[in-house]
PAVEXMI-197399 format. One line per field, with one value per residue: residue in three letters; x, y, z of N, C-alpha, C in turn. Coordinates in Angstrom, 2 decimals. Layout:
aa c(ALA, ...)
n.px c(X, ...)
n.py c(Y, ...)
n.pz c(Z, ...)
ca.px c(X, ...)
ca.py c(Y, ...)
ca.pz c(Z, ...)
c.px c(X, ...)
c.py c(Y, ...)
c.pz c(Z, ...)
END
This chain:
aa c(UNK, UNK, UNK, UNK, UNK, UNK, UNK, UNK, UNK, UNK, UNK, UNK, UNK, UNK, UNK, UNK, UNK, UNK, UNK, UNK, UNK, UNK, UNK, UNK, UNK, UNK, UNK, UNK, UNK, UNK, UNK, UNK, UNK, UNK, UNK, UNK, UNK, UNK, UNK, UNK, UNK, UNK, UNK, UNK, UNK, UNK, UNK, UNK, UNK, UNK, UNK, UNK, UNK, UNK, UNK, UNK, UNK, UNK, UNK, UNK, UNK, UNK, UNK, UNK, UNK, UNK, UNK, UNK, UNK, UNK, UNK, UNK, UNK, UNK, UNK, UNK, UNK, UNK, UNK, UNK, UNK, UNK, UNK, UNK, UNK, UNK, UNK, UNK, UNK, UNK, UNK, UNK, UNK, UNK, UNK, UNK, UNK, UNK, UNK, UNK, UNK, UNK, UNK, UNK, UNK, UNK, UNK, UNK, UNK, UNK, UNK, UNK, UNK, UNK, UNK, UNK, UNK, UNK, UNK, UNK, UNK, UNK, UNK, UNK, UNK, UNK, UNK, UNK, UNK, UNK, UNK, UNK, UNK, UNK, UNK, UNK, UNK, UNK, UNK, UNK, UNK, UNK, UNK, UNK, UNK, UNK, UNK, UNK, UNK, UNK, UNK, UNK, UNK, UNK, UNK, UNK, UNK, UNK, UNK, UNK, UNK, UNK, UNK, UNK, UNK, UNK, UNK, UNK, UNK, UNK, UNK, UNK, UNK, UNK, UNK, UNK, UNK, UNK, UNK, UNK, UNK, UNK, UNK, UNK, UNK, UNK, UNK, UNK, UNK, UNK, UNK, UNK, UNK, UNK, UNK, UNK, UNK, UNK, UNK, UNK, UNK, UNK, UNK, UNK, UNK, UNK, UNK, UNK, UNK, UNK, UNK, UNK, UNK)
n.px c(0.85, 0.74, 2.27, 0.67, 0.55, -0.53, -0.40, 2.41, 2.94, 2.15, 4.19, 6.26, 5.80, 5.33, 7.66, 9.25, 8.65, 9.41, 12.41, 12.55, 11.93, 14.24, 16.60, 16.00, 15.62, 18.27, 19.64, 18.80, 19.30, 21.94, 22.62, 21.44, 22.98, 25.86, 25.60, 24.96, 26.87, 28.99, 28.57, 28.99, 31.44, 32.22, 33.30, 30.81, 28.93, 26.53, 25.85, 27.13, 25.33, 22.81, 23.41, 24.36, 22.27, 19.96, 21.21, 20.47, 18.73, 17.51, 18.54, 18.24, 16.08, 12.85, 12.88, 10.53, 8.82, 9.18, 8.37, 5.25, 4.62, 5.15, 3.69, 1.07, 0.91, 2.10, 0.02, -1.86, -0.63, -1.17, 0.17, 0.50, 0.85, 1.18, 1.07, 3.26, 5.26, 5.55, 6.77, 9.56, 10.25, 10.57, 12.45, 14.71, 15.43, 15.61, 18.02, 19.65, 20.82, 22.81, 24.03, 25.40, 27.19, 28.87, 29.77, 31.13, 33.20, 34.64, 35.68, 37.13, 38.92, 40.87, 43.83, 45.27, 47.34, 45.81, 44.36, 45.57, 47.97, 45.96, 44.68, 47.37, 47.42, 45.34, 42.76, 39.51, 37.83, 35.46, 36.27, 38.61, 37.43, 35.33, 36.76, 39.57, 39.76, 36.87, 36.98, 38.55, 37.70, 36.46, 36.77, 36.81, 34.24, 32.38, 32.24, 31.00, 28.68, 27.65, 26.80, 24.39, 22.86, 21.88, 21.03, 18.82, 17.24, 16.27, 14.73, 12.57, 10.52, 9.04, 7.62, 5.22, 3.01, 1.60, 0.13, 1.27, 1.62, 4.65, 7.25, 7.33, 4.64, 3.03, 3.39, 2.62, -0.15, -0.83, -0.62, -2.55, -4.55, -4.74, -3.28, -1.04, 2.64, 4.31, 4.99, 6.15, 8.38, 9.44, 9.72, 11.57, 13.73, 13.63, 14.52, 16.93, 17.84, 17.82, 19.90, 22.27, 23.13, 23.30, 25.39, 27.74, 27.61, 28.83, 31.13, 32.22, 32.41, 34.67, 36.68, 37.24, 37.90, 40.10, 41.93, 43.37, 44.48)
n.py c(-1.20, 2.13, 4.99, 7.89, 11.18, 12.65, 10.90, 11.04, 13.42, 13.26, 11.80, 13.23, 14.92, 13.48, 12.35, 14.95, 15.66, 14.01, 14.40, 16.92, 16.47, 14.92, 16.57, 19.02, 17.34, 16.45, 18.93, 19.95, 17.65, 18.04, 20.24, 19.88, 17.33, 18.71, 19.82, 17.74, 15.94, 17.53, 17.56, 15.13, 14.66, 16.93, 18.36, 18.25, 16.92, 16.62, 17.14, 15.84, 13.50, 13.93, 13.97, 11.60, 10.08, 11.10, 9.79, 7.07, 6.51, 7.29, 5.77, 3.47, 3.16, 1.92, 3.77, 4.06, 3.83, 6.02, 7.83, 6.84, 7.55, 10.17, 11.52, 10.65, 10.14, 12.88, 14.90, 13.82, 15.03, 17.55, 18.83, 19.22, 18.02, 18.85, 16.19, 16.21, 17.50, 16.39, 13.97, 15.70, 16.42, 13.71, 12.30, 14.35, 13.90, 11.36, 11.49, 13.47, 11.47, 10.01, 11.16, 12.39, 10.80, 10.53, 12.73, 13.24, 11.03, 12.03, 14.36, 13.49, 12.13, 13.73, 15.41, 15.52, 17.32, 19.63, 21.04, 21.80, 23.46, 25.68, 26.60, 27.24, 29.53, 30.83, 30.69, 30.06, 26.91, 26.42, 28.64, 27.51, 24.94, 25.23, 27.07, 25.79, 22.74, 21.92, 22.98, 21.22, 18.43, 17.96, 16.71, 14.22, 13.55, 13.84, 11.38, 9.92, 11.83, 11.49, 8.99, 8.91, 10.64, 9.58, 6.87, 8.31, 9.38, 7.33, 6.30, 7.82, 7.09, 5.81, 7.77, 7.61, 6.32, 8.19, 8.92, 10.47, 11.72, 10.68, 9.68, 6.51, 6.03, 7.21, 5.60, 3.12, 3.42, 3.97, 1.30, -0.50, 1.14, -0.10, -2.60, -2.29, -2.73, -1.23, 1.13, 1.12, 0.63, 2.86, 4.14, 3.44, 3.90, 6.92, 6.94, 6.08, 7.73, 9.72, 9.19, 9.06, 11.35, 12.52, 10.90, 12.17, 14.31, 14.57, 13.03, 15.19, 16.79, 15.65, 15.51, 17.87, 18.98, 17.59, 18.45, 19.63, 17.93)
n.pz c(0.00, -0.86, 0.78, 2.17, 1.32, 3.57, 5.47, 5.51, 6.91, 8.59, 10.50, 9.97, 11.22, 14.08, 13.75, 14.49, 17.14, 18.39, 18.52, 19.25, 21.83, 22.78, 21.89, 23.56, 26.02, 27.16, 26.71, 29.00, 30.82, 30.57, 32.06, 35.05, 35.15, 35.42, 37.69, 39.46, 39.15, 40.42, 42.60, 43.61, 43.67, 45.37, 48.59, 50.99, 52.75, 53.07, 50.15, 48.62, 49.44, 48.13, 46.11, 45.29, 46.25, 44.05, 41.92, 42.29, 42.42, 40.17, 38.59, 39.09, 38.62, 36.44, 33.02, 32.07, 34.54, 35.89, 34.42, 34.41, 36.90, 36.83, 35.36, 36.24, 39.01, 39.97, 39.75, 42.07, 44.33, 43.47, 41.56, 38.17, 34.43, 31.27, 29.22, 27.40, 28.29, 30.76, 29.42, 28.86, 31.77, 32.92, 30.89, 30.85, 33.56, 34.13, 32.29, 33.18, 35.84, 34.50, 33.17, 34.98, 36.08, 34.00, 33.38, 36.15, 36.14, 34.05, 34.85, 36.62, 35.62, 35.02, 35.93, 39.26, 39.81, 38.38, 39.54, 41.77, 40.81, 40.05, 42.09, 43.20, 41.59, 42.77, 42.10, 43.16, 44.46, 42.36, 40.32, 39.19, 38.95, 36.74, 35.03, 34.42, 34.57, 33.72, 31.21, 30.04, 30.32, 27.75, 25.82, 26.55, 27.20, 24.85, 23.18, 25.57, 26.16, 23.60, 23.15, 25.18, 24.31, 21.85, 23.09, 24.24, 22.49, 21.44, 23.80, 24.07, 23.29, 24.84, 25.96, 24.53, 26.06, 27.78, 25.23, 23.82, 20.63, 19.31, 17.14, 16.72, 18.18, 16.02, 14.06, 15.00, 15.32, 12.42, 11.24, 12.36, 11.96, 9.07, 9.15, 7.92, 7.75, 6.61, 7.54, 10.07, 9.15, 7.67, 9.99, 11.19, 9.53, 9.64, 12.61, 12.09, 10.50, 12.33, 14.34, 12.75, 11.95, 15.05, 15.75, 13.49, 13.89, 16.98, 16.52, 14.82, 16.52, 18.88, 17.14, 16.81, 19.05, 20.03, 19.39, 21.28, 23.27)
ca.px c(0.00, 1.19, 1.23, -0.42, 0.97, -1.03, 0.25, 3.74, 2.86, 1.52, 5.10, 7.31, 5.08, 5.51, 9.37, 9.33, 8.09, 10.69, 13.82, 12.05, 11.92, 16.00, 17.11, 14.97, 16.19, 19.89, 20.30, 18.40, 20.11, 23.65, 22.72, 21.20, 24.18, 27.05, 25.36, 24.81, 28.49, 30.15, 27.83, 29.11, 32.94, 32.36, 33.43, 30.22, 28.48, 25.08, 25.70, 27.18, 24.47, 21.57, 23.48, 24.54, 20.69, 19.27, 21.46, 20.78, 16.89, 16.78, 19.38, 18.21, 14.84, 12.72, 12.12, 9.08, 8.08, 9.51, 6.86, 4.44, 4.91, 5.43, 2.22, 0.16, 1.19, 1.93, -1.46, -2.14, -0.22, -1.46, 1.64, -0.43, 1.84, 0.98, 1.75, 4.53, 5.64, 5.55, 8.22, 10.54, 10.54, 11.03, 13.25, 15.45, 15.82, 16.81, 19.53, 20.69, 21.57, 23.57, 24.99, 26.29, 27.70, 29.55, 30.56, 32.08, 34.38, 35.99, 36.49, 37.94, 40.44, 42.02, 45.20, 44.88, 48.07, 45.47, 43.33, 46.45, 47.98, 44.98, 44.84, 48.53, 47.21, 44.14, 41.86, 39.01, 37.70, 34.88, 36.41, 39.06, 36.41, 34.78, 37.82, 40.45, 38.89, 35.59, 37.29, 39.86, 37.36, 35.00, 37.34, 36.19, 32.91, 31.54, 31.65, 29.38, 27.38, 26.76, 26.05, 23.31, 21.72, 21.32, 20.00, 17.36, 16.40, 15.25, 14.02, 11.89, 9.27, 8.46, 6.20, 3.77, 2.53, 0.57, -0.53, 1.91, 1.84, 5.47, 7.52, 7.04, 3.36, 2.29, 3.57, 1.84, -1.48, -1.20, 0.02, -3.38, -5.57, -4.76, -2.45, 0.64, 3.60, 5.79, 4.89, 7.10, 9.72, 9.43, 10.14, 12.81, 14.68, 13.71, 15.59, 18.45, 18.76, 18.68, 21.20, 23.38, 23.49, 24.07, 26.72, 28.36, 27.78, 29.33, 32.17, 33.14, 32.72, 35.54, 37.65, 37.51, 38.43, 40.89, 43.30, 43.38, 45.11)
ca.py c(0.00, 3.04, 6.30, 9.08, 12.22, 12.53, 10.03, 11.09, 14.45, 12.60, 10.60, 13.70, 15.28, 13.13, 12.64, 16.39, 16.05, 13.05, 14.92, 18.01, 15.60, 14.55, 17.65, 19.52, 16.47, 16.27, 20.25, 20.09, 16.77, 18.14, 21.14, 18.78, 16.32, 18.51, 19.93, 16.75, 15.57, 18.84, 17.36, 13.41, 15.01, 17.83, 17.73, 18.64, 15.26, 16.94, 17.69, 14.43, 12.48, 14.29, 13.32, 9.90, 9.66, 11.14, 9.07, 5.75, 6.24, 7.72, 4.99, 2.35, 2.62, 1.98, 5.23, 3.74, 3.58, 7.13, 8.74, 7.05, 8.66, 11.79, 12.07, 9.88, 10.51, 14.04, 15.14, 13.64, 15.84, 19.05, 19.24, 18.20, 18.60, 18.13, 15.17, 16.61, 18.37, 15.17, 13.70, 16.43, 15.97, 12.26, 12.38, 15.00, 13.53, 10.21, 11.37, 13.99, 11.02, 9.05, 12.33, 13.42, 9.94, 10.67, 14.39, 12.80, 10.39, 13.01, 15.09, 12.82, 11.45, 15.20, 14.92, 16.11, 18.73, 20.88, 21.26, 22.26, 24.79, 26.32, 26.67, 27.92, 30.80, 31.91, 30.36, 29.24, 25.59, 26.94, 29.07, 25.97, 23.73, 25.88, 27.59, 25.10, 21.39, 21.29, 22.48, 19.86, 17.24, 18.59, 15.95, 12.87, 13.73, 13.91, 10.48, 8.90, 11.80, 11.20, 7.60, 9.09, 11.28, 8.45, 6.48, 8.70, 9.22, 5.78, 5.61, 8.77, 6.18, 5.35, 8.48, 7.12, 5.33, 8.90, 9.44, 11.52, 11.07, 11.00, 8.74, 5.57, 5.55, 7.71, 4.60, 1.98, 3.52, 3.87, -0.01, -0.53, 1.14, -0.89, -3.51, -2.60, -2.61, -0.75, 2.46, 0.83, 0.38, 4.44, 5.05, 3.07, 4.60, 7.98, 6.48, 5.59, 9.15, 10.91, 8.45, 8.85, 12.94, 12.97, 10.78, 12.64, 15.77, 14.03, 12.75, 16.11, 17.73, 14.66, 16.00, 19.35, 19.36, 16.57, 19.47, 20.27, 16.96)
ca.pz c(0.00, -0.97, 1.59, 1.40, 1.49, 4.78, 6.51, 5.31, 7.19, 10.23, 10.14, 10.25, 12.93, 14.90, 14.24, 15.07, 18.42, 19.18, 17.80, 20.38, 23.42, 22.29, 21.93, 24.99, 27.50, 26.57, 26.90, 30.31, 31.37, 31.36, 33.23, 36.48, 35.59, 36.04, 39.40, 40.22, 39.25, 41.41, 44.38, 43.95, 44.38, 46.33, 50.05, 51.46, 53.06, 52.43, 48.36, 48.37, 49.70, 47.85, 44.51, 45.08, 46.29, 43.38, 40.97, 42.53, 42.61, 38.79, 37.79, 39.66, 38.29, 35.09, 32.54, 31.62, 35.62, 36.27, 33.05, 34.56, 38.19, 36.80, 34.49, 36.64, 40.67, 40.68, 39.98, 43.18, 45.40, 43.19, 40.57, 37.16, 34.30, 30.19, 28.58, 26.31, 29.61, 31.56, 29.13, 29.12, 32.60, 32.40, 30.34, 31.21, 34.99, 33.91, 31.50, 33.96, 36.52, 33.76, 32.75, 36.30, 36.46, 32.45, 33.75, 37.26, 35.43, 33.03, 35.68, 38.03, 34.86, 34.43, 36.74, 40.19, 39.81, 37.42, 40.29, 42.99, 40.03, 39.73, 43.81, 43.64, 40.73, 43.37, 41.73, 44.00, 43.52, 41.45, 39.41, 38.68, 37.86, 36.01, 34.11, 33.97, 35.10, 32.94, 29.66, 29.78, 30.21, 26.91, 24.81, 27.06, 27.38, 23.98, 23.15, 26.09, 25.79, 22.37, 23.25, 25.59, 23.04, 21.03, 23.91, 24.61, 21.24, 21.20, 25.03, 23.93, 22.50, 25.94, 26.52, 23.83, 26.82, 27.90, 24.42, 22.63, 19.22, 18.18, 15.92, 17.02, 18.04, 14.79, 13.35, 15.46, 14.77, 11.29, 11.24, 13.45, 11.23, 8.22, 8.85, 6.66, 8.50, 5.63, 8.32, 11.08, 7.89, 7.63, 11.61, 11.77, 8.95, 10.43, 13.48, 11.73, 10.19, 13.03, 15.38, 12.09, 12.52, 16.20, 15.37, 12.59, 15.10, 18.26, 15.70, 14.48, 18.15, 19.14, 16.46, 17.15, 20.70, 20.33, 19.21, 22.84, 23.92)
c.px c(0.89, 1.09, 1.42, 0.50, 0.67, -0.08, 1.87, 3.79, 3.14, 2.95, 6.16, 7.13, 5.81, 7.04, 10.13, 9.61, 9.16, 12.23, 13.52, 12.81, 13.39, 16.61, 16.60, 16.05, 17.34, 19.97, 19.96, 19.33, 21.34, 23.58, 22.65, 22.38, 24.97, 26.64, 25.68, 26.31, 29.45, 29.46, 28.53, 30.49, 33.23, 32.47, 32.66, 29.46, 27.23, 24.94, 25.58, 26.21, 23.34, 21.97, 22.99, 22.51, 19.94, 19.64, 21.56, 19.34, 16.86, 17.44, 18.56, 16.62, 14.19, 12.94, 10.99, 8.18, 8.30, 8.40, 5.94, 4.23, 4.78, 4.20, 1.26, -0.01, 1.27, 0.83, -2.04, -2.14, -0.23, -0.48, 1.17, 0.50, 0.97, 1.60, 3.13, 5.23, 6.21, 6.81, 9.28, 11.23, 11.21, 12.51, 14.55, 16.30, 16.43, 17.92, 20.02, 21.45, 22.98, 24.35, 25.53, 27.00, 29.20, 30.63, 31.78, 33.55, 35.49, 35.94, 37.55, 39.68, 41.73, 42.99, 45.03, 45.51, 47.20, 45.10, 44.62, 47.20, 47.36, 44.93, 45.77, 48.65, 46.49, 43.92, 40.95, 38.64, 36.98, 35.46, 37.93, 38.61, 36.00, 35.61, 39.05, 39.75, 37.77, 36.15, 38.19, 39.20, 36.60, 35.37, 37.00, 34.88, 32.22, 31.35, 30.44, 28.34, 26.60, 26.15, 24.50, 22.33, 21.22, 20.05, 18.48, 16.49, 15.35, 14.26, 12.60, 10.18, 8.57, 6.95, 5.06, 2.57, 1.31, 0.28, 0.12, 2.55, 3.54, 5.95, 6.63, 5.33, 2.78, 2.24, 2.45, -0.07, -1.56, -1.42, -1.84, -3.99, -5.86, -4.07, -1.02, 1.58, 4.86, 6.01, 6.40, 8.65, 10.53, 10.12, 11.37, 13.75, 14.60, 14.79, 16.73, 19.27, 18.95, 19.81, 22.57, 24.11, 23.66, 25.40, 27.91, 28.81, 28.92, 31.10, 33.10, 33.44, 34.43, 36.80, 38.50, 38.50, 39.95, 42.49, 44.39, 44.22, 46.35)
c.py c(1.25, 4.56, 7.50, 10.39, 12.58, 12.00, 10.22, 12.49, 14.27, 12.15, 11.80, 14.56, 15.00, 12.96, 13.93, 16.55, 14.89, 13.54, 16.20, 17.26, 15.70, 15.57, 18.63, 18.67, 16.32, 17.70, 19.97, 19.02, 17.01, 19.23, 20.72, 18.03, 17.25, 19.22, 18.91, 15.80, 16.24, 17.61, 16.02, 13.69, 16.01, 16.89, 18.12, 17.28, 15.72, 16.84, 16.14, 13.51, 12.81, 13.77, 12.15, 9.72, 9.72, 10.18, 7.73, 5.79, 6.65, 6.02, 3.28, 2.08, 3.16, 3.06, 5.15, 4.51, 5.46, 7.99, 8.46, 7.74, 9.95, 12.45, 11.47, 10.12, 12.03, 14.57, 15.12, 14.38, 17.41, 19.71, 18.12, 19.53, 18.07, 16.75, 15.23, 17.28, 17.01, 14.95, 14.12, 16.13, 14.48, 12.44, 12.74, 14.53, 12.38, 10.68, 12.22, 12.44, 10.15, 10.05, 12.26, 11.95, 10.13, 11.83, 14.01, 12.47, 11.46, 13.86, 14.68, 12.22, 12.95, 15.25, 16.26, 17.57, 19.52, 21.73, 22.68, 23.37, 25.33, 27.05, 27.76, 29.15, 31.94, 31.68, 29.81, 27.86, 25.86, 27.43, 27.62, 25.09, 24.22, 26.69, 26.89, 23.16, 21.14, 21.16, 21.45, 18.82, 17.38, 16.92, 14.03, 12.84, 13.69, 12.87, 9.36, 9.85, 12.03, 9.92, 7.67, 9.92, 10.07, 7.51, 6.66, 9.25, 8.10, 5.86, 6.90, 8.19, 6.01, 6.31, 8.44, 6.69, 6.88, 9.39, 9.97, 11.21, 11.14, 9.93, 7.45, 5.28, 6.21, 6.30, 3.28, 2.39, 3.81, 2.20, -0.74, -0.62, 0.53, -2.01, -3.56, -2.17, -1.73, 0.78, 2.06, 0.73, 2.42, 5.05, 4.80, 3.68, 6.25, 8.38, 6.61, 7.19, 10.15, 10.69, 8.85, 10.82, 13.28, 12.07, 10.87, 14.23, 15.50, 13.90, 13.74, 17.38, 17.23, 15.46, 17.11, 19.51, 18.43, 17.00, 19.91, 18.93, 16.19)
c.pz c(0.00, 0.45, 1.30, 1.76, 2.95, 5.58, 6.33, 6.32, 8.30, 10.60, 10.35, 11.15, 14.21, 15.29, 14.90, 16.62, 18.92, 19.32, 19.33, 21.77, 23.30, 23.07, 23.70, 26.38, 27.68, 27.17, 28.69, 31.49, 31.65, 31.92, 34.41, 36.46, 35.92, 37.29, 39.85, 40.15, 40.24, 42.51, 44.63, 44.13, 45.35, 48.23, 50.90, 51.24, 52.35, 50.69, 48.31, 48.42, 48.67, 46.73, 44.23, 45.40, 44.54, 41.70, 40.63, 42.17, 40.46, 37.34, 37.76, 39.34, 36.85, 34.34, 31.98, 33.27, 36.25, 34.75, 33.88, 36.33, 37.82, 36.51, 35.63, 38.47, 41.20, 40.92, 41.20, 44.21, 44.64, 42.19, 38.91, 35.61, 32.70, 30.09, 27.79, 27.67, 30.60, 31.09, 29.03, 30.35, 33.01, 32.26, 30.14, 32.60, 34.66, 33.18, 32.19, 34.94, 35.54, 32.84, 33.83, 36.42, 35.07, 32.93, 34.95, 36.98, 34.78, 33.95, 36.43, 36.79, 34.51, 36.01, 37.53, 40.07, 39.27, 38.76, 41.37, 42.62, 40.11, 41.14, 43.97, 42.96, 41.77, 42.42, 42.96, 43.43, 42.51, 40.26, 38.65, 38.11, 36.43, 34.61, 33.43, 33.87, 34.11, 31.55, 29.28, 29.66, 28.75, 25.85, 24.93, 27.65, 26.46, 23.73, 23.91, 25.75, 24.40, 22.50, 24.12, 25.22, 22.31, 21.69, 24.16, 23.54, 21.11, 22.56, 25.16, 23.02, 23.14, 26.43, 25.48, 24.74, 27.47, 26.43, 23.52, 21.57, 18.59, 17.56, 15.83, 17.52, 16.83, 13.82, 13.44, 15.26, 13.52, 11.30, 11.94, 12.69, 10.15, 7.82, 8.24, 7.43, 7.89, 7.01, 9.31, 10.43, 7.98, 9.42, 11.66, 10.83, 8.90, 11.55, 13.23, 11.37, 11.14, 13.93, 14.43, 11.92, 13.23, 16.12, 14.71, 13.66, 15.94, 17.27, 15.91, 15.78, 18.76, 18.50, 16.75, 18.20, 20.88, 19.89, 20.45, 23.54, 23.15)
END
């Protein structure tokens, strides 16, 4: 069966709104991760604990089961959120903890002396991290978190489950309404093209920076 111009509409719609979520949860995710990375090295018990907490509970549990909490439980206690809103949220929280865990690492691999130079300039720790410490890591950081863009490209299917039409269910209800599965043929090579542009991106980010080492 041939499709319709329509349904070709319906089809990049919805890829629209998945590429959104991506993009949206990724920017938001490495703002919460590298807080939440300072807090898992910082020498303050309190930071510390609230991280490691929040990166054991987001890690340690589904992102299916964390959507539906979010859309489905807050409401409860008076915090009622869209559906497209919901998954941002989602979305964003799980890949911050598996960011602040990505951000930790490449910090912790840049060699302590930067830190104790930086000290011996007057620099405070902050401005150290922040000035010398983060950009040094930029070069071992792009590859996981390109691997977790990708990730959540795909795990961005999950908030179909409240309704929201994007790739992957635009698909499953066409597929529904008439049986032909060529639709699910169409998502997935949607899929493919956009995993194959954050990884051409991520690539030439790698490159770039890799001047620096």
């Amino acid at each position: 069966m041939a499709v319709t111009q329509k349904q070709l509409l319906a089809i990049f719609e919805g890829a629209f709104i998945t590429l959104q979520l991506t993009i949206i949860a990724i920017l938001i995710g490495l703002i919460f991760g590298l807080f939440f990375a300072l807090g898992r090295i910082s020498k303050s018990k309190a930071l510390n604990t609230i991280s490691w907490t929040y990166i054991w509970v987001f890690r340690g549990t589904p992102l299916l089961l964390q959507i539906l909490v979010i859309y489905y439980t807050l409401p409860s206690i008076g915090i009622k959120l869209s559906a497209f809103m919901s998954g941002i949220v989602a979305l964003s929280l799980n890949s911050a903890a598996y960011l602040a865990e990505i951000i930790r690492a490449a910090i912790l691999s840049i060699d302590k002396g930067q830190m104790e130079a930086s000290k011996a300039l007057g620099f405070s720790y902050y401005q150290a991290m922040f000035k010398i410490i983060i950009p040094q890591s930029y070069r071992r950081l792009i590859p996981p978190v390109g691997n977790e863009a990708i990730m959540l490209l795909k795990d961005s299917s999950l908030v179909s489950t409240m309704g929201i039409t994007e790739l992957l269910r635009t698909s499953r209800i066409m597929v529904n309404s008439n049986g032909d599965s060529i639709y699910y043929a169409l998502a997935a090579v949607i899929y493919l093209f956009f995993t194959t542009i954050f990884t051409l991106i991520f690539q030439k980010l790698e490159a770039k920076y890799s001047v620096y080492e």
